[in-house]
C-alpha positions in Angstrom: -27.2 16.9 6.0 -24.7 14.0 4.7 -25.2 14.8 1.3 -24.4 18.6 1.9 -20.9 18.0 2.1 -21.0 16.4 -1.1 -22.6 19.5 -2.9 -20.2 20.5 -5.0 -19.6 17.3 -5.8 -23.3 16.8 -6.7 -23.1 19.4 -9.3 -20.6 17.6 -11.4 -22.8 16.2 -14.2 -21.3 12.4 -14.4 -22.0 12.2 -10.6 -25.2 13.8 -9.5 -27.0 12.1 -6.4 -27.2 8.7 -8.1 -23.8 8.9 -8.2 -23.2 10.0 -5.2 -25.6 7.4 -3.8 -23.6 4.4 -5.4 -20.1 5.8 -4.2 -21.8 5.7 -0.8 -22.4 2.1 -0.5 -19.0 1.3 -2.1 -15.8 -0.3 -0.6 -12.3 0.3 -1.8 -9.0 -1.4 -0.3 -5.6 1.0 -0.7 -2.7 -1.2 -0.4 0.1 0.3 1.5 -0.3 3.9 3.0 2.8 5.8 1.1 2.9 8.4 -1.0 0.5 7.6 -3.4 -1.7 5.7 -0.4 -2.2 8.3 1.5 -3.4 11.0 -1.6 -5.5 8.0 -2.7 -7.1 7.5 1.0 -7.8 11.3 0.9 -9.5 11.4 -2.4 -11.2 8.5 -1.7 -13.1 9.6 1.7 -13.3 12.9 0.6 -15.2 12.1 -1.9 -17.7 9.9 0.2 -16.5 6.2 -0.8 -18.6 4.9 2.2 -16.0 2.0 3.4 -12.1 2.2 2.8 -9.4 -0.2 4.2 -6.2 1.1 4.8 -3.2 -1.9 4.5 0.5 -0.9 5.4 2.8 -3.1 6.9 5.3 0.1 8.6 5.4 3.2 11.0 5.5 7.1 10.1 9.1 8.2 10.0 10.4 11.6 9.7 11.9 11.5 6.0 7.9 10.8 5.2 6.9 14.1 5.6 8.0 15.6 2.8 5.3 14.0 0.4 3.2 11.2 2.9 0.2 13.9 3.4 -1.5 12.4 5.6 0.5 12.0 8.5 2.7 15.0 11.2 5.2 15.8 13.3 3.7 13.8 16.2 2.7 10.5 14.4 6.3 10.2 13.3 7.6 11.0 17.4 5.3 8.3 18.8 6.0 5.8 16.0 2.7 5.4 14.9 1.4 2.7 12.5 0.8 4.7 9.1 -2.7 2.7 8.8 -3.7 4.2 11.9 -2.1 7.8 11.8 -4.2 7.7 8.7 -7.3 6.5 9.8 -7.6 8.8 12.9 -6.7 11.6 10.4 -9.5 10.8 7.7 -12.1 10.4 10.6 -11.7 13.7 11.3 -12.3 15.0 7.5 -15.5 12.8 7.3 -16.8 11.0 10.4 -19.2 9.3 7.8 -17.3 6.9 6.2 -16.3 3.7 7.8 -12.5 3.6 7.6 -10.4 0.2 8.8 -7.0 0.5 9.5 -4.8 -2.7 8.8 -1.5 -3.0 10.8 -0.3 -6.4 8.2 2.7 -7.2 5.6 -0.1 -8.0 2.6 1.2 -11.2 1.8 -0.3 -14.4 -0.2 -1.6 -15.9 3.2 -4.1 -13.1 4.2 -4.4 -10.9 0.4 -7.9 -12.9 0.1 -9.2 -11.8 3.2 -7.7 -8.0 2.6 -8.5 -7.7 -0.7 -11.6 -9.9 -1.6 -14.3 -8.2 -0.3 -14.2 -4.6 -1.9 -15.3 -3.3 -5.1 -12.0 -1.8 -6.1 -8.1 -2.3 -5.4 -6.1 0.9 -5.1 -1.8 0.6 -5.4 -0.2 2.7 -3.0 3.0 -0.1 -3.2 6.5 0.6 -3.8 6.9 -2.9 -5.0 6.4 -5.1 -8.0 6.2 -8.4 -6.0 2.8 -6.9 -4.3 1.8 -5.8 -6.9 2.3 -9.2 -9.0 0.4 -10.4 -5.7 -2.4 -7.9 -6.2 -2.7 -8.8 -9.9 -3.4 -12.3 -8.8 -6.1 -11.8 -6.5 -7.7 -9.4 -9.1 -8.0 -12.1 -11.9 -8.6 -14.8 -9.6 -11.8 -13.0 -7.9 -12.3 -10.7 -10.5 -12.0 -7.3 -9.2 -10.5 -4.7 -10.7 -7.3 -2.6 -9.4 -5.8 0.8 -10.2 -1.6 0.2 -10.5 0.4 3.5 -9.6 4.3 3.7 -8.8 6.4 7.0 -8.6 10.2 7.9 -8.3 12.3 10.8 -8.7 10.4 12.9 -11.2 8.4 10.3 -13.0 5.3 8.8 -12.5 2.4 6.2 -14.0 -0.6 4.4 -14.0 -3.3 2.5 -15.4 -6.8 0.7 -14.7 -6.5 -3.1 -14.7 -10.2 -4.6 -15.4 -9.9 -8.1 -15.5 -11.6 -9.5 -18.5 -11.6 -6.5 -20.0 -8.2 -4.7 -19.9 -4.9 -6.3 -20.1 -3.8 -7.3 -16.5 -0.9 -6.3 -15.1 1.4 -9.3 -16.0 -0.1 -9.3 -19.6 2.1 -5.3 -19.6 5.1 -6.2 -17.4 5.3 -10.1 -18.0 8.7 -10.5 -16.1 9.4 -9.4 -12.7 12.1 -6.8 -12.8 15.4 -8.1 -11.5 16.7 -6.3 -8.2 15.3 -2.9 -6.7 16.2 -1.2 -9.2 15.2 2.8 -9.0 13.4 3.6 -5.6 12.6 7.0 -3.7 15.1 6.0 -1.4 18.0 5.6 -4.0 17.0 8.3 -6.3 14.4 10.4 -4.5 10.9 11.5 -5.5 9.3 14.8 -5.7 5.7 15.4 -3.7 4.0 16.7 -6.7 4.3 13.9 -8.6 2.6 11.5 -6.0 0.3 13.9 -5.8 -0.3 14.2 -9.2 -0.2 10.1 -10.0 -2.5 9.4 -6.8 -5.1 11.7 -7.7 -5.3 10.6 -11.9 -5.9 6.9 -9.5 -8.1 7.9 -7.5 -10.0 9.7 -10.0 -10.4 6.3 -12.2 -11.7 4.4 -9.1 -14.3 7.1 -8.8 -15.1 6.3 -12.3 -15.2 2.3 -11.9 -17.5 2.7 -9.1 -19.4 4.8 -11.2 -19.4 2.4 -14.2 -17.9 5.3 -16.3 -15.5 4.7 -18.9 -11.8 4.1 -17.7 -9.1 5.3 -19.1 -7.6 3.1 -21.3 -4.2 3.8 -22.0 -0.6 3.2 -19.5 -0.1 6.9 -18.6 3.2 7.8 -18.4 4.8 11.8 -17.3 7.6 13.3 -15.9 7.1 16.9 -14.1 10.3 18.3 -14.6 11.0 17.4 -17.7 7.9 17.8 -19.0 7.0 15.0 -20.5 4.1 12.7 -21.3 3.3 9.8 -23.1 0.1 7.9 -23.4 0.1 4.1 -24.5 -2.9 2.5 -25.6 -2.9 -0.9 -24.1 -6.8 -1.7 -24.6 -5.8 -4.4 -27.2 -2.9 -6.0 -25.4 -4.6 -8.6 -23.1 -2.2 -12.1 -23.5 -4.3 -15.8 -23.8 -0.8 -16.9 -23.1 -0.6 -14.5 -19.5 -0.3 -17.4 -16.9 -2.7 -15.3 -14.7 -5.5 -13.8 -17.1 -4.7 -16.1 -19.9 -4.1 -19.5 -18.3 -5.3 -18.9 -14.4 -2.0 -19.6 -13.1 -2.5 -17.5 -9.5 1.5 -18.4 -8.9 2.5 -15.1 -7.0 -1.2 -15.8 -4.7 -0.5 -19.2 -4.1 3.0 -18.8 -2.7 2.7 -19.6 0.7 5.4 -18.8 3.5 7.0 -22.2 5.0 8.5 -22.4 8.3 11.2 -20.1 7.8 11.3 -16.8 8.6 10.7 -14.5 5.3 13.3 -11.8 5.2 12.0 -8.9 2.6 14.0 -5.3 1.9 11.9 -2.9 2.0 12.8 -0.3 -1.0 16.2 0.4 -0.6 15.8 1.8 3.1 18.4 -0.4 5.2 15.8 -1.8 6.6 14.7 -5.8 6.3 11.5 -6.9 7.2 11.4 -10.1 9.1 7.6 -12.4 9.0 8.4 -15.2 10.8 4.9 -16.4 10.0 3.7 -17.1 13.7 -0.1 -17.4 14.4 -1.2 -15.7 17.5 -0.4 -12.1 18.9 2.8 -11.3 20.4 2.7 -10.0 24.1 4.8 -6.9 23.1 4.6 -6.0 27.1 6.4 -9.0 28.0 9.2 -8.5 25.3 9.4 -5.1 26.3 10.1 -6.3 30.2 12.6 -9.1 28.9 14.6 -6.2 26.3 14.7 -3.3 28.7 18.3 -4.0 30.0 19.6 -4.7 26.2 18.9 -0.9 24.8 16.2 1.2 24.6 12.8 0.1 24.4 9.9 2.8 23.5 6.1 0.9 23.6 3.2 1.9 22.3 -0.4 0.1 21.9 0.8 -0.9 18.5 4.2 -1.8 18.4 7.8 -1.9 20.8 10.8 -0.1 19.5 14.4 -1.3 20.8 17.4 0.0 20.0 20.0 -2.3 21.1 22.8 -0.1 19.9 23.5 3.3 17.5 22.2 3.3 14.0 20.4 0.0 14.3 16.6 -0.5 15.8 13.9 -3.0 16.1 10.3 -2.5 15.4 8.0 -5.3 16.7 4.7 -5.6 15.8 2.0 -7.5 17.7 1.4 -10.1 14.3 5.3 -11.4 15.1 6.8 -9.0 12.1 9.8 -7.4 12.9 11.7 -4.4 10.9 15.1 -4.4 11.2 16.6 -0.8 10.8 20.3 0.2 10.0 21.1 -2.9 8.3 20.8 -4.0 4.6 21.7 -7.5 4.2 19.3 -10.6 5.8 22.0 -12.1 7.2 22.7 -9.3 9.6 18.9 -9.3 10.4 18.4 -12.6 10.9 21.7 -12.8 13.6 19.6 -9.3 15.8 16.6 -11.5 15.5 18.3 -14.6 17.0 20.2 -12.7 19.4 17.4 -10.4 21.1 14.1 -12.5 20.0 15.1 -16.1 19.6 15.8 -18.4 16.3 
């Protein structure tokens, strides 16, 4: 019976049951639940990958909707983690596959312990420091990863095979100064993150396989109808610290005791990891904040709003996002005031 809702699938010559068999017993991480997360997720348990993790560090908001395909109406009212919103989703499209939903900033402290044990790395980021992160870990332990990004119109991808393909940092060798374009600054059409998720999830289907990747940086624009495909098979660096030299500098950053203070992608929102070990008890701060704003609680997170147009979310690992404000300083100071310096 598990295989019969794989049939079709079964008919597709480069799969058959072998194939399906193999994708069965594999396990693929998806590194932030997004846009391009959540068509990857889908693909991916759709298609019977038998163990996916689902990392993402934020909750389901409203503006999401429009292209995060995984997630409603309600998840976005109740502030729900998008790893879990996701999760309980995919569990209801196929109750066969184990699914793990990750409520954590993927970071160089834990991306060993999130990343190292799976077969493939999916990007779902809307970062390059993450994804320089990601690139680490893959040449360090060698496994491969799939890198996607989207915005406005545009969207790419590749398949990064370490000793194989050029990495990541062998194509993009610097990291690119400031934000620069972000859905948040310039938008992004659903089609395209459609479109660029499912050409990635497509190629981790075939590395599971051990088909032949793609081996090009593809490159397209849906409204202007565009593509371009670049053959990058032949341009692996010896002199890339990371695949060339072994130099893991964006893995082995590890956070001191200061608080890391992070934008996340042009949203006026800064994400505070004040790198704490232990849970925080959110009932407790809930109790202590209830006569300083609003404070909505749920079994994943406390949401205060200690005045119009600014919120905190507080999550049980000690990370807070700071809405309604885009510079650290002003972060830091709601932090200090309502949680303590």
């Amino acid at each position: 019976m598990e295989m019969e809702r794989y049939s079709r699938q079964l008919l597709f010559g480069p799969i058959g049951e072998e194939g399906q068999k193999k994708l069965l017993g594999s396990r693929a991480a998806v590194a932030g639940m997004g846009a391009l997360g959540t068509v990857i997720a889908n693909h991916l348990v759709r298609s019977g990958v038998g163990y996916v993790r689902l990392i993402d560090r934020d909750i389901v908001e409203l503006s999401n909707l429009q292209r995060q395909l995984l997630y409603d109406e309600d998840d976005a009212a109740a502030n729900i983690p998008k790893a879990v919103a996701a999760a309980n989703k995919l569990r209801r499209i196929n109750s066969t596959v184990k699914i793990e939903p990750v409520i954590a900033d993927l970071n160089p402290e834990n991306a060993e312990e999130l990343l190292g044990d799976v077969d493939v790395i999916m990007d779902g980021t809307d970062n390059f420091s993450t994804r320089y992160l990601i690139n680490d870990l893959s040449a360090k332990l060698g496994i491969p990863w799939i890198y996607g990004g989207a915005v406005s119109s545009r969207g790419m991808y590749t398949v990064i095979i370490p000793g194989s393909t050029p990495c990541f940092r062998c194509l993009f060798p610097d990291v690119p100064a400031g934000m620069g374009e972000t859905c948040d600054t310039v938008g992004v059409l659903s089609p395209v993150t459609d479109i660029i998720g499912s050409f990635q999830a497509a190629e981790a289907l075939k590395l599971l396989l051990g088909a032949k990747s793609n081996p090009n940086l593809e490159q397209l624009d849906i409204w202007n109808h565009t593509i371009l495909q670049m053959d990058v098979s032949q341009g692996r660096s010896p002199e890339c610290p990371a695949c060339g030299r072994g130099q893991y500098e964006f893995l082995e950053k590890a956070h001191g005791r200061e608080p890391a203070y992070t934008v996340l992608c042009g949203r006026e929102t800064i994400q505070i990891n004040p790198g704490i070990r232990g849970e925080v008890n959110l009932t407790s701060l809930a109790s202590r904040l209830q006569h300083s704003g609003q404070v909505l609680q749920n079994s994943f997170l406390l949401k205060f709003s200690p005045e119009a147009g600014v919120s905190m979310v507080f999550f049980k690992d000690g990370r807070v996002l700071v809405h309604g404000v885009d510079h650290a300083a002003q972060a830091k100071a709601y932090y200090a005031k309502y949680y303590g310096s």
